[in-house]
C-alpha positions in Angstrom: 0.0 0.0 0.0 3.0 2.5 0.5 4.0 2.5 -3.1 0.3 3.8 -4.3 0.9 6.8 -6.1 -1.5 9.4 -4.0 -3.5 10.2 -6.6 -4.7 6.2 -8.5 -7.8 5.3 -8.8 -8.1 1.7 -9.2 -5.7 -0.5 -7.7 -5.3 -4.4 -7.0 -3.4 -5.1 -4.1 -3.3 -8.2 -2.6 -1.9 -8.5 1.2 1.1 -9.8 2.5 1.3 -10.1 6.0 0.8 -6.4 6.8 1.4 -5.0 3.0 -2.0 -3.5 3.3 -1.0 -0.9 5.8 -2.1 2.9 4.8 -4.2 1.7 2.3 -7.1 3.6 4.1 -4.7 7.1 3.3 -5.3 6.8 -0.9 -8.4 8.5 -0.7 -8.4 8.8 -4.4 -9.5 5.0 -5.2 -12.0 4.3 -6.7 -12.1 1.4 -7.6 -10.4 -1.9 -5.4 -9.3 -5.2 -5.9 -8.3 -6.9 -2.6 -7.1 -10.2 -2.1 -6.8 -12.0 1.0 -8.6 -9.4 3.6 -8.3 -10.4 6.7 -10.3 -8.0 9.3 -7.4 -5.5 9.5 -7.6 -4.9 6.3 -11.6 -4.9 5.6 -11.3 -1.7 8.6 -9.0 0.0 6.6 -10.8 -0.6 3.3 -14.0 0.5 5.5 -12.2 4.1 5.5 -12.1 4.5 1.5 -15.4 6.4 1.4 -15.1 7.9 -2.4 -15.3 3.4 -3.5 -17.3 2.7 -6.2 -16.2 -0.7 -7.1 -14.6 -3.1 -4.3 -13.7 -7.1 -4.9 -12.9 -9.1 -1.9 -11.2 -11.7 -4.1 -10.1 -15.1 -2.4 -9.4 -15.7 0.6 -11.7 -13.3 2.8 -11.1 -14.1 6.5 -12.3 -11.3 8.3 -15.3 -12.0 10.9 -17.2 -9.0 10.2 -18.0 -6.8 7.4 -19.7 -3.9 9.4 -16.4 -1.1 8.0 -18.0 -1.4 4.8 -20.9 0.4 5.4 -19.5 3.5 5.4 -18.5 3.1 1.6 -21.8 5.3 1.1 -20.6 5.7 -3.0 -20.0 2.1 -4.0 -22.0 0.3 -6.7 -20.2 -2.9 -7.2 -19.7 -5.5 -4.8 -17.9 -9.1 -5.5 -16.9 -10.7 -2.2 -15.7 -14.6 -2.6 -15.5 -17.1 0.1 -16.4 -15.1 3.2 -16.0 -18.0 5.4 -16.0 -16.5 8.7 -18.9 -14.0 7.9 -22.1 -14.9 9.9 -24.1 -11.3 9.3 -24.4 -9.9 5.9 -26.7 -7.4 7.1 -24.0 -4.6 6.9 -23.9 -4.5 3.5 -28.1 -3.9 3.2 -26.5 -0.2 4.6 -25.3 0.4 0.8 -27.3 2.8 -0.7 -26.2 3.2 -4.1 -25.2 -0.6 -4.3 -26.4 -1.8 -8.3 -24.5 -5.0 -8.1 -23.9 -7.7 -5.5 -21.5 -10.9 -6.1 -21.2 -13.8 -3.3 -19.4 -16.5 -4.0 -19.1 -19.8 -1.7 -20.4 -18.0 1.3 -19.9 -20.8 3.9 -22.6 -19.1 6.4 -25.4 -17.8 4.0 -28.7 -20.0 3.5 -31.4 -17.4 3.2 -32.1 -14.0 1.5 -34.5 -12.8 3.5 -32.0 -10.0 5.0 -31.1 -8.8 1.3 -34.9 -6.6 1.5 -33.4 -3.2 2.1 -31.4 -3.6 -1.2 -34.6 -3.8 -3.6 -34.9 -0.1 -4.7 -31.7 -0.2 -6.2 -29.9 -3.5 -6.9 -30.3 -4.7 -10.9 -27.4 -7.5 -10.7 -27.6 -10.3 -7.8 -25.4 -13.5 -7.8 -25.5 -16.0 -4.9 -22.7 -18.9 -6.0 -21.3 -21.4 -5.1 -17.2 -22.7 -6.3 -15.7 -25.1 -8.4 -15.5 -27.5 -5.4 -18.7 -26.5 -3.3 -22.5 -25.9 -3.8 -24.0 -22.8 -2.4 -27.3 -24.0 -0.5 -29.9 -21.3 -0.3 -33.3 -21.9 0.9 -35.8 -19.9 -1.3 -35.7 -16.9 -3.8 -38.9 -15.9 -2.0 -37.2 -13.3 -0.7 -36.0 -11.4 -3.9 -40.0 -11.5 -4.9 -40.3 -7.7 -5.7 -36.7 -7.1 -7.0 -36.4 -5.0 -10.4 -33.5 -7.6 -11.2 -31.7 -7.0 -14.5 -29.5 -10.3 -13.5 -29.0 -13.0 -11.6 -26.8 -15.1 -11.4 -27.2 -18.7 -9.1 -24.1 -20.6 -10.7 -23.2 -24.2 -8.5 -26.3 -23.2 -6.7 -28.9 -25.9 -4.7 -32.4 -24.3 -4.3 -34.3 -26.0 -1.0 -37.2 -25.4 -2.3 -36.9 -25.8 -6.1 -39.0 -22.9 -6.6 -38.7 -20.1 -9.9 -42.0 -18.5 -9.0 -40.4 -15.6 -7.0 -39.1 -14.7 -10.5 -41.9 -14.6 -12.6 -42.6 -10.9 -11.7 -39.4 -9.8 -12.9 -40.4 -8.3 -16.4 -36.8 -6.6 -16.5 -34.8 -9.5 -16.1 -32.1 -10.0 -19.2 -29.8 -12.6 -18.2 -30.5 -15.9 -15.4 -27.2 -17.9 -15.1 -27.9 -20.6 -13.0 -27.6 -24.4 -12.4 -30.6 -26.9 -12.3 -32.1 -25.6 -9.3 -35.9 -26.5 -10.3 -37.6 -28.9 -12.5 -37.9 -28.5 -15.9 -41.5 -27.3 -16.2 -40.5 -24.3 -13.9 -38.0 -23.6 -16.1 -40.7 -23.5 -18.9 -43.1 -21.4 -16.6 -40.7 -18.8 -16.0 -39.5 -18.4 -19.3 -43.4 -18.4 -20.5 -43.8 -15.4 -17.7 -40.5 -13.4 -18.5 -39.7 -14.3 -22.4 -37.6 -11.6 -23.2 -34.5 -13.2 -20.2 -31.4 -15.3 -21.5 -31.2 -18.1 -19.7 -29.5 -21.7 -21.2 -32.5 -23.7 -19.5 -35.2 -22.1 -21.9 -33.7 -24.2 -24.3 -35.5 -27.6 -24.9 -32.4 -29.0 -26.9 -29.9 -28.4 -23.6 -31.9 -30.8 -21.5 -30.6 -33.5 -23.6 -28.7 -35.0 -21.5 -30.3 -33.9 -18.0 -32.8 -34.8 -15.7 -34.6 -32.7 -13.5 -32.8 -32.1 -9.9 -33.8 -34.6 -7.1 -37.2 -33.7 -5.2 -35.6 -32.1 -1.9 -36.2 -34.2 0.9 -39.0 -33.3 3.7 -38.0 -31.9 7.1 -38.9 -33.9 9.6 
């Protein structure tokens, strides 16, 4: 972080030990990508107030994401493997957020906290990684959303339910896996026609089957 030139924008820095020291003095940045943030860092990132775009790129090991929400101007968010992050809530504090990424978040099974976002976010993605399935419970809570796109890549859905969707007549682009059965697929591209998504396409079921029916809970 000492060798910033005061006056960059963007900047990818990825820490070291303690190499993220002073990064909270470039005031100029607008733009960050950080890897491996542990909570030190997050405070100091926390401190960057004129953010627009901020990546918490692989590993993120800080416990708490609260110094965020003071980055009142950002409007991109990509944060992968947060595996120590229990509250997400923080980042709801965002404003002028348009896009939120979360990949392989090891302590995230519902959406319901993601309702203060809805005025303003067009570009949601809950993902899992390579190696690991992101489990989420419902898309329930993103009924209402003004979604431009979504992205639910090595995703399980508890529920297996696209309904929440179907009111999204703004919707572009779905990028997900097989997280319903096949009619739902059909219904939701019947409800929202003008939406990319590779499911709406009879000829790529080929060589899949629907998704198991998700057990009851007892």
């Amino acid at each position: 972080a000492a060798d910033i030139p005061a006056d960059a924008k963007a900047v990818h820095l990825k820490r070291v030990k303690k190499s993220h020291a002073g990064i909270a003095d470039c005031a100029a940045l607008e733009g960050l990508y950080a890897e491996a943030t542990d909570q030190a860092f997050v405070d100091e990132i926390g401190q960057l107030e004129g953010l627009q775009f901020l990546e918490l790129a692989w590993p993120t090991t800080a416990k708490t994401l609260e110094p965020l929400a003071k980055l009142q101007a950002l409007r991109v968010l990509k944060i992968d493997s947060p595996r120590n992050i229990e509250d997400f809530t923080p980042l709801t504090k965002l404003e002028r957020l348009e896009t939120l990424v979360i990949e392989n978040a090891k302590h995230l099974e519902t959406l319901d906290w993601l309702a203060p976002l809805a005025p303003g976010l067009k570009a949601f993605g809950i993902e899992g990684s390579m190696n690991t399935t992101q489990r989420i419970e419902s898309l329930a809570p993103l009924a209402g959303f003004d979604l431009e796109a979504l992205f639910l890549t090595s995703t399980r859905l508890a529920d297996q339910d696209l309904s929440p969707l179907h009111g999204m007549d703004n919707l572009k682009l779905l990028q997900t896996a097989i997280v319903a059965p096949r009619r739902d697929f059909e219904a939701l591209n019947a409800a929202i026609p003008d939406c990319e998504c590779t499911w709406f396409e009879p000829e790529n079921w080929k060589d899949f089957r629907d998704p198991p029916k998700p057990k009851k809970r007892r």
